[in-house]
N, C-alpha and C positions, 0 to 999 in steps of 0.2 A: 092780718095787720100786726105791727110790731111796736111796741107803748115803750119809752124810752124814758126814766126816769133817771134826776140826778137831784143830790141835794149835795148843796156846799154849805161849807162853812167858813168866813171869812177873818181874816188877817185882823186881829185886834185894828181899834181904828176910833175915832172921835165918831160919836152917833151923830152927826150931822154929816160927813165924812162918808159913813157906813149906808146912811139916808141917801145920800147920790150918789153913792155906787151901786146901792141896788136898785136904784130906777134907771141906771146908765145901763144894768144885763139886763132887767127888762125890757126897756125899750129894744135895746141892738138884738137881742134873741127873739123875742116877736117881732119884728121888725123882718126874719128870714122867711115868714109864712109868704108861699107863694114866687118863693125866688130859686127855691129847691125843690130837683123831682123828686114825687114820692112824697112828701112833706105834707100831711094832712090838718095837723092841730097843732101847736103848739104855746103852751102857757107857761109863763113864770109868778110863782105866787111869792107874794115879797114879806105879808105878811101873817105872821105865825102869831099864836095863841102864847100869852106867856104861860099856860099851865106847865109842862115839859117839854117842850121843844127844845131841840138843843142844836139845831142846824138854822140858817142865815135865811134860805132861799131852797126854792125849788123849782126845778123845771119838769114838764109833764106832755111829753110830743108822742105823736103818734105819726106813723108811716104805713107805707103799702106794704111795704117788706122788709124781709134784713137786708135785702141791697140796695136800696132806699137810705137804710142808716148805715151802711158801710158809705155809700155817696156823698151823704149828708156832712159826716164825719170827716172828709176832707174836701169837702167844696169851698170855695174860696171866699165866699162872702160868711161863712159860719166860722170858718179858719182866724177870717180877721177878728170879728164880735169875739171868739174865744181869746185869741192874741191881745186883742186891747181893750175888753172889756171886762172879762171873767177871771185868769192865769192871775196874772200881775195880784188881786185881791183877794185867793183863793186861800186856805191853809188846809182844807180838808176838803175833799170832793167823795162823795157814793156814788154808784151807777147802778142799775139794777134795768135791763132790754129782756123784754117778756112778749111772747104772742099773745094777740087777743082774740 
């Protein structure tokens, strides 16, 4: 299996503003469970710890394989949620795809 982590950080923004956008990538990224092969788990956590955190959001998926997330990564319905829900309010993105 192959565990797919990202963590953004978002485009200065009014916290009410900042509040529905990150329930708009949660919803549209969990919302891909079950519509993509290979696609086992996937979670977005919206809410961080104020001790140091210093990232917006995180996503946490898991796959059969890495051709599963090479798939993943351009299938059309994850294409759009990145297109118009993620991109546009992004300033910082990490990645970090590990076996488990």
């Amino acid at each position: 299996m192959v565990r797919h982590v990202i963590l953004w950080k978002l485009k200065e923004m009014p916290d009410a503003e900042k509040a529905a956008v990150k329930a708009g990538i949660k919803t549209g990224l969990e919302g891909l469970t079950g519509q993509i092969p290979g696609l086992l788990e996937l979670h977005v956590y919206t809410d961080a710890l104020p001790s140091s955190a210093n990232a917006d959001l995180m996503l946490d998926a898991v796959f059969t394989d890495a051709a599963a997330l090479q798939g993943y990564a351009v299938h059309p319905a994850h294409v759009a949620v990145a297109n118009g829900k993620v991109r546009p309010y992004t300033a910082v993105r990490t990645c970090l795809d590990f076996t488990v």
